[in-house]
C-alpha positions as CSV (number, residue, x, y, z in Angstrom):
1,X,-13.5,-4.4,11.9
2,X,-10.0,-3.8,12.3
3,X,-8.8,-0.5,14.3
4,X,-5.0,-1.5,12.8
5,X,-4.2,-2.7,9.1
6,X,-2.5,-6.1,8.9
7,X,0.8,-5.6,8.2
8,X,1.3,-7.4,4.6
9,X,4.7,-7.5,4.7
10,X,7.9,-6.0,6.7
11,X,9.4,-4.3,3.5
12,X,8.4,-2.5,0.8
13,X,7.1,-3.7,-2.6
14,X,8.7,-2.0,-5.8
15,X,6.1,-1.9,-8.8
16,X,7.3,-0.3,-12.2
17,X,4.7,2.4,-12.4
18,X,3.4,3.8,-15.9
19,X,3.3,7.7,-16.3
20,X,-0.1,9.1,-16.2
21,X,-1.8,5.6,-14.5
22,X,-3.5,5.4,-11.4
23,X,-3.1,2.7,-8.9
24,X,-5.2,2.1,-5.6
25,X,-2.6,1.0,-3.0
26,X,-4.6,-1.5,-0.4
27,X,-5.0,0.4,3.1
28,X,-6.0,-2.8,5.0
29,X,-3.1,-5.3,4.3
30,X,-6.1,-7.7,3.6
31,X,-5.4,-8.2,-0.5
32,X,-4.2,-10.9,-1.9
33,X,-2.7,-8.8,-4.8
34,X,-0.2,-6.7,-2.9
35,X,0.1,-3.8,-3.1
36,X,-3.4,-3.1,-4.6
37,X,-6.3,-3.3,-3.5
38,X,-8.7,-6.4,-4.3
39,X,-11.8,-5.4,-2.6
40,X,-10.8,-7.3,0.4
41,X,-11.4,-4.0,2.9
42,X,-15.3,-4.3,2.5
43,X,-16.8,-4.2,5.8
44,X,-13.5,-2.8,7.4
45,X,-12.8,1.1,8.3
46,X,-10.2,1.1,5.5
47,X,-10.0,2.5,1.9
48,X,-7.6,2.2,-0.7
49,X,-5.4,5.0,-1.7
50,X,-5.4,6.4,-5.1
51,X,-1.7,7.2,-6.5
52,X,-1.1,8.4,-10.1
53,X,2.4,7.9,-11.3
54,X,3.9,10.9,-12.8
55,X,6.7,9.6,-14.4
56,X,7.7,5.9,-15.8
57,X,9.1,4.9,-13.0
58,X,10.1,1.7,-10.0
59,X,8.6,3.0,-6.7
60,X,8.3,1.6,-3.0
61,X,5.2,1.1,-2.2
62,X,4.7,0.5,1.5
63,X,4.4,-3.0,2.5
64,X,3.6,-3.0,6.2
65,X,0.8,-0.3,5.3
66,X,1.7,1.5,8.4
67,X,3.9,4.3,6.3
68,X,3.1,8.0,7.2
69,X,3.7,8.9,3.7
70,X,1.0,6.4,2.1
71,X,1.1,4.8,-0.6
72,X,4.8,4.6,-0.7
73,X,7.2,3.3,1.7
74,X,8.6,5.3,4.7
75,X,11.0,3.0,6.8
76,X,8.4,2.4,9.4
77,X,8.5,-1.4,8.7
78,X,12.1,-1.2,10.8
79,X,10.7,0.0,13.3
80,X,7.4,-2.8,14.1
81,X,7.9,-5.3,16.2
């Protein structure tokens, strides 16, 4: 178990997001379908994080998944080393 989440990526992912439809950002950095979970956090401390879009929209998700305003991006990934 991992007490960090891998950081995916140093930069966040834009995804075209459908009004009204949920997405489940991955927590753990472990998926192989970034930025949504795949399952990959079994048997880790992690969960994925439910975000329904509101409007048809491109938004950020974070890609470093250490963003304090989960799912979406922050600017944290500047900041890792």
């Amino acid at each position: 178990m991992h007490d960090a989440p891998i950081i995916a990526q140093k930069s966040p992912i834009p995804v075209e997001v459908e009004a009204g439809k949920s997405y489940f950002w991955c927590a753990c950095g472990q998926s192989s379908k970034q930025p949504f979970c795949d399952g990959s956090h079994k048997d880790t401390g992690f969960t994925p994080v439910k975000y329904t879009a509101e409007d048809s929209k491109k938004v950020f998700f974070c890609g470093c998944k250490h963003s304090a305003n989960q799912p979406t991006c922050d600017g944290t990934h500047s900041k890792l080393g």
